[in-house]
N, C-alpha and C positions, 0 to 999 in steps of 0.2 A: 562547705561553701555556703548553709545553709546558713549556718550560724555566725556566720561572717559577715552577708548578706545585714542580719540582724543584729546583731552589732554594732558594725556601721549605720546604721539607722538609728538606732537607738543612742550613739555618743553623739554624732551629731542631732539630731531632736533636743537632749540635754544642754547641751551647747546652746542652740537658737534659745531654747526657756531660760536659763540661766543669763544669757543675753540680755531678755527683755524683762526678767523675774526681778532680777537684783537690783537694776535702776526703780523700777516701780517700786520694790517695796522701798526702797532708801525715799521716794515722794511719796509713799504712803505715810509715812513719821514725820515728815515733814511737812505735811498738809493736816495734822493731829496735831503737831506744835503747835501751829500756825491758827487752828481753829480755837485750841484753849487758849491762846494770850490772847484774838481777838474777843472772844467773850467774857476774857477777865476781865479787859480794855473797856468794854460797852458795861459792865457793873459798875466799874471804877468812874466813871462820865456820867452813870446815871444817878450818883450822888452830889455832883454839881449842882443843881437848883436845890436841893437840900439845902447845902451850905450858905447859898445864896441868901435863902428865909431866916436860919437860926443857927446859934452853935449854942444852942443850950444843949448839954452831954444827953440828956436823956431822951429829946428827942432824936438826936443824932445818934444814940445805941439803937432805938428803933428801928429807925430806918434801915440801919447797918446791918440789925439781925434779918429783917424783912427781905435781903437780897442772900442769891444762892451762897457765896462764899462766907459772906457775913454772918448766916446761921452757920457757917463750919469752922464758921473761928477761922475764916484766913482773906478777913477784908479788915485794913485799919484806916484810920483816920487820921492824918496825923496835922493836930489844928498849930496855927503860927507859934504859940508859944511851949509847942512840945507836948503839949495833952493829945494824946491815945485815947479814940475811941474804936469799941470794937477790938477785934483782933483774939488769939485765945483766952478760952476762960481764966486759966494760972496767970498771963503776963498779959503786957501791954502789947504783944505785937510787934515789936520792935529790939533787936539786941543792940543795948547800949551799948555796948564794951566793941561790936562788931565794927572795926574802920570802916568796910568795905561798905556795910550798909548803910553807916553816915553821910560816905563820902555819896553815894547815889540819892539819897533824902536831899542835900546840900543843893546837889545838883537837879533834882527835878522843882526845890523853889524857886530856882531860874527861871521856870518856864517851859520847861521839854517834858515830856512824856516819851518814855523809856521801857525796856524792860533790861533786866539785867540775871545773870545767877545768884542763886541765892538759897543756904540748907534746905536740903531736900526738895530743890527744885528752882522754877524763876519766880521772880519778883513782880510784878508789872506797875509802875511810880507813874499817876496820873496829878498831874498840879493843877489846885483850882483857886484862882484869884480873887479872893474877899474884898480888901482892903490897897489902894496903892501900898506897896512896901511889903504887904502879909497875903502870902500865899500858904493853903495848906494843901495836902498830899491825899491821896488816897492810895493805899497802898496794898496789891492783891496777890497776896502766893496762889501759884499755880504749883501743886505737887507732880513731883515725875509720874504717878499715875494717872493724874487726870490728862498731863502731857502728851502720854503714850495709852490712852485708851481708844480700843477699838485696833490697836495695830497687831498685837497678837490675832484677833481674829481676821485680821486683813492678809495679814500673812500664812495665815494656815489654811485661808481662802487658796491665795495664789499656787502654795506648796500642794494644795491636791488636784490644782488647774495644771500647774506643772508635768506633776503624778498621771495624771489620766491623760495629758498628751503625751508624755512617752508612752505611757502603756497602748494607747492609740497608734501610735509610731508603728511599735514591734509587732502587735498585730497585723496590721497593714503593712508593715515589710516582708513579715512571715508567708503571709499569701503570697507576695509576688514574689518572694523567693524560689516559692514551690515552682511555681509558674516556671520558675526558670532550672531547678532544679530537678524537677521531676522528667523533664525530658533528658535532660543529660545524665541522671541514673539509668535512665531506661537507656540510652546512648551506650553506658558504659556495662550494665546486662548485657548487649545485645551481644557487640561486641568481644564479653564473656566467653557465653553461648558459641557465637562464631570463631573464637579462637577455638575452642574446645572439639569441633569437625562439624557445630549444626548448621551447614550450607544455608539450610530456608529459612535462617531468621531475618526480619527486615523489621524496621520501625516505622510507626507513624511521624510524621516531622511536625514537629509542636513548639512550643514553644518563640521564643526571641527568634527577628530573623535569622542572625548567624549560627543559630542550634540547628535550626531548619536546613541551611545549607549542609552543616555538619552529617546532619541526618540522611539529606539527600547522597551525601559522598558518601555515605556508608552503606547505603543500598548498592550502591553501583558497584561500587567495591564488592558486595558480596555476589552482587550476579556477575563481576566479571572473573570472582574466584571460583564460581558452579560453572561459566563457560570452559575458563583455563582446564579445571580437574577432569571436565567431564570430556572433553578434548583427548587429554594425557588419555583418558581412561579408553577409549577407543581408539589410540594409536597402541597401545598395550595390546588392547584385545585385541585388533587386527594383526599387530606382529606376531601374539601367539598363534591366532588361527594358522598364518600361512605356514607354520613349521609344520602341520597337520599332512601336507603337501610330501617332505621329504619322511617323515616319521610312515608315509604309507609305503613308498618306495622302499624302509627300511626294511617295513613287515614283509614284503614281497619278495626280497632280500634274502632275510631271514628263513624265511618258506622254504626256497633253493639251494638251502645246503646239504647236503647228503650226510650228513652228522645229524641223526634225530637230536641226540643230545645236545649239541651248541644250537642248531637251530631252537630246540625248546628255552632255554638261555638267555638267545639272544633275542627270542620273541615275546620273554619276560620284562627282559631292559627296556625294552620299545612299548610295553604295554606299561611300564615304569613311568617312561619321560612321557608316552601320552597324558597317562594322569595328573603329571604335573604340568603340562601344559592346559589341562582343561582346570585343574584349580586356578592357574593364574587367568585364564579366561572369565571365568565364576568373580575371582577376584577383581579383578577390572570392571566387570558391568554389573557391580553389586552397587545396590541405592546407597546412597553416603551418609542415609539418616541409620542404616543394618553397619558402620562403622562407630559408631557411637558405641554400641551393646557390647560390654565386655566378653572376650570370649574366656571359655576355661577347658584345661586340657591336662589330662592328667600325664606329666613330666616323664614319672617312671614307666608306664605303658608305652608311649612312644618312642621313649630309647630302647626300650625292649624290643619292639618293634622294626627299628631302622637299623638295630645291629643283628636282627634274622636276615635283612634285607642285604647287608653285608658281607653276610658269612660267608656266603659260596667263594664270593672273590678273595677273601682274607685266607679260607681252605686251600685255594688255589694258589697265594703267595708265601704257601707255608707258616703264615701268622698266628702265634697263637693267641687269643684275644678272652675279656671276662667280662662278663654286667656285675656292679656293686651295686646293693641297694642298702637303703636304710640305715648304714652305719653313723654314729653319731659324732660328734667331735670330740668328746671326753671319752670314745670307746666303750661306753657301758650298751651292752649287747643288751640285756634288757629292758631297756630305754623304748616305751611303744613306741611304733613307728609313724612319724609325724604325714600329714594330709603333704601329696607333690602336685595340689590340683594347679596350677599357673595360670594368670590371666593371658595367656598368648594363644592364639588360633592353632588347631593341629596341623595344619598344613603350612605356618611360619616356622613352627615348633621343628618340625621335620625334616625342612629345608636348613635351619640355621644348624641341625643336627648332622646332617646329608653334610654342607661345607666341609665341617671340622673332621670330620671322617671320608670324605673325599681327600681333604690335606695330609691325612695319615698317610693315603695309599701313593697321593701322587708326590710326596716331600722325603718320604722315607724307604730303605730300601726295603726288598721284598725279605721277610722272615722276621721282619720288625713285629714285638709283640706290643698291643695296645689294649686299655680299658676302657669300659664307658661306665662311670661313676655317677650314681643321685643319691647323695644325703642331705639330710635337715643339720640345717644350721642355728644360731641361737633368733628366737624374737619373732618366729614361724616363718624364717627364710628357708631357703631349698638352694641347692649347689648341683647345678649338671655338670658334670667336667667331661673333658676327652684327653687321658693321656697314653703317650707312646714313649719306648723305648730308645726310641732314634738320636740323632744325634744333637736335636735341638733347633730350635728358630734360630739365624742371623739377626742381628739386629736391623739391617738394613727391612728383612722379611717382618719383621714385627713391628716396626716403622710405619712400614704401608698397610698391616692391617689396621691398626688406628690413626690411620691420618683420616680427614675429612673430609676425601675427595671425593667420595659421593659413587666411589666404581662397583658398578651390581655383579661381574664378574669376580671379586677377589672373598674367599669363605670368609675371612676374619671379619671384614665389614658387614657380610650377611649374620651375623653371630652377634655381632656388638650391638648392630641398630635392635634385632630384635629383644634381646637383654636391655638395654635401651629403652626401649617403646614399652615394654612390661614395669615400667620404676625401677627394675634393677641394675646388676652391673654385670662387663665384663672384664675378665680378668686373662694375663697372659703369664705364663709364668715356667718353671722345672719341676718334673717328674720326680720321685724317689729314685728314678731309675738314670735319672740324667734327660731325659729326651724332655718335650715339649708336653706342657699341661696348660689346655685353652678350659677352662671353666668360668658357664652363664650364671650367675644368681637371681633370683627370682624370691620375691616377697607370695608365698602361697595365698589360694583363693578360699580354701576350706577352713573349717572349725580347728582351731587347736586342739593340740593331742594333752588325754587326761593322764595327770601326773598318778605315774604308780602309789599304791597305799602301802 
């Protein structure tokens, strides 16, 4: 915009000089014409009372060298009966053989004073009246340089008055470009910034009025995206707090059973869903400038993790289940094993892991075997999968985990956004075994692994 700004200023600038440059100089050359034939005029007239005295030739060569042109050899004289004084050294001043120049001599014994073209330049034919009947001529070339002297420098004059008003121009558009550009970069910073989750950015409003409104609407805009969020953020938190309510009843519940065993069990589940109800707590009334900071979470540890967390219930549905780790794509077992650090929160991590393995237990029948897979992939990506044995997704069912509708209750869409939200991808797909294979990819956070020597 900047440059455009400038630009514009600078064709039109050229425009207005150009304008005004090219008629001036076209009257500068013509006020140069106009001053040499006058003073050739007033040479050619100031031999008049000369002639008046004498036409004896050598006083008349006198006088003729005595005057500017006359010493340059380009003043003649041209007496009644054709005698040439004056004129260049070699000749008489006069080409015989030339019509053109006769027919003008002819014509200024008339009585007129003239000028005319004439080799290498004009002519100027002043007639002075001796005798009734005998008129002679005085006759003064004016060369194209004396014609056009001083225009060259009259023009290279205006070419550099030209020159330094444009460049006067661009400079002085360049400022107020700034002026107007430097708030709408900062406008479109901020903006950045504010897309990017930094709620407290705001700007000074500078610039042109209508940037200033701009500026104003973009404040507002961002205090009423820190009301909005921060709103959501404690109807969250309040909904998780009140489950706090029935999760005590559960414990108390739990207490009452006369099975030390399922009671221990069941007071693990609930010490379970506590926890995750206080991370989303945590979550919710966390400052929005602590969402900025990338988290990192290492991928393998936490499947490890969530499928101890799972065992008992998988033991109990007869499932037999496995963690893969590290296996590569090309199968070479001695392939170091690549960093599974991921930019995802351990407690989104955990959750998007919870879904796909909640879907195992509640989509397939009981004795269904399933795996939890992390290999590195090529370009230091990372592959979390979850596959079973079972009979496989509907497609109506794998419809709705990638549709868009925004439902926090269905696992696929807890899996997608967070794969998602990390730059990577989710994928849907079949088992070796037939059943169902949901794998998250993930771009890793750590140092690439050193290639064996």
């Amino acid at each position: 915009m900047r440059r455009r700004l400038v630009a514009l200023a600078a064709t039109t600038t050229i425009m207005v000089a150009l304008a005004f440059l090219i008629p001036l100089a076209v009257l500068v050359r013509t006020l140069a014409r106009d001053r040499a034939l006058s003073a050739a005029e007033l040479e050619a007239q100031s031999l008049a009372p000369v002639l008046a005295l004498t036409r004896d030739t050598t006083a008349l060569e006198a006088a003729v060298r005595a005057t500017n042109p006359g010493a340059r050899g380009r003043l003649t004289i041209i007496l009644p009966d054709e005698t040439t004084v004056g004129g260049p050294p070699d000749g008489d001043g006069l080409a015989s053989d030339d019509p053109r120049e006769r027919d003008n001599l002819a014509l200024a014994r008339q009585g007129r004073a003239f000028s005319a073209p004439a080799r290498g330049g004009i002519e100027v034919l002043v007639p002075v009246a001796l005798e009734p009947e005998q008129t002679a001529v005085v006759r003064v070339l004016v060369p194209t340089s004396v014609l056009e002297r001083g225009v060259a420098s009259a023009w290279a004059v205006e070419a550099a008055l030209g020159i330094t008003l444009v460049a006067s121009a661009v400079v002085v558009a360049d400022r107020l470009a700034r002026t107007i550009v430097r708030p709408v970069d900062a406008l479109a910073d901020a903006a950045g910034r504010l897309g990017e989750g930094d709620l407290s950015v705001r700007i000074n409003p500078e610039g042109p009025a209508e940037v200033k409104q701009v500026a104003v609407a973009f404040n507002r805009l961002g205090d009423r995206v820190g009301e909005l969020l921060e709103a959501e953020r404690e109807l969250v938190a309040d909904l998780s707090h009140r489950l706090r309510t029935p999760l005590t009843v559960l414990r108390l519940d739990a207490e009452g059973l006369d099975n030390p065993e399922e009671a221990r069990r069941l007071a693990d589940d609930v010490d379970e869903l506590e926890r995750a109800v206080t991370g989303v707590i945590r979550q919710a009334r966390r400052p929005v400038q602590e969402d900025l900071i990338v988290p990192e979470t290492d991928a393998a540890q936490v499947a490890k993790d969530r499928l101890a967390f799972w065992a008992p219930l998988a033991e109990d549905q007869e499932r037999s289940f496995e963690f893969v780790a590290g296996s590569s794509d090309d199968g070479d077992e001695d392939r170091p094993p690549a960093t599974t650090n991921v930019a995802v929160s351990a407690d989104e991590l955990e959750a998007a892991l919870d879904a796909l393995l909640g879907n195992v237990f509640a989509h397939t029948p009981e004795g269904t075997a399933f795996r939890v897979e992390v290999r590195p992939l090529s370009d230091g990506w990372i592959s979390l999968a979850v596959e079973d044995s079972g009979p496989g997704l509907s497609p109506d069912f794998v419809e709705r985990g990638v549709s868009g509708s925004g439902g926090t209750g269905l696992g696929l869409d807890i899996a997608r956004r967070t794969a998602e939200a990390a730059g990577g991808v989710f994928r849907i797909g079949r088992s070796a075994t037939g059943g169902a294979r949901i794998a998250m990819e993930f771009p890793t956070t750590g140092p690439p692994p050193r290639s064996p020597r």
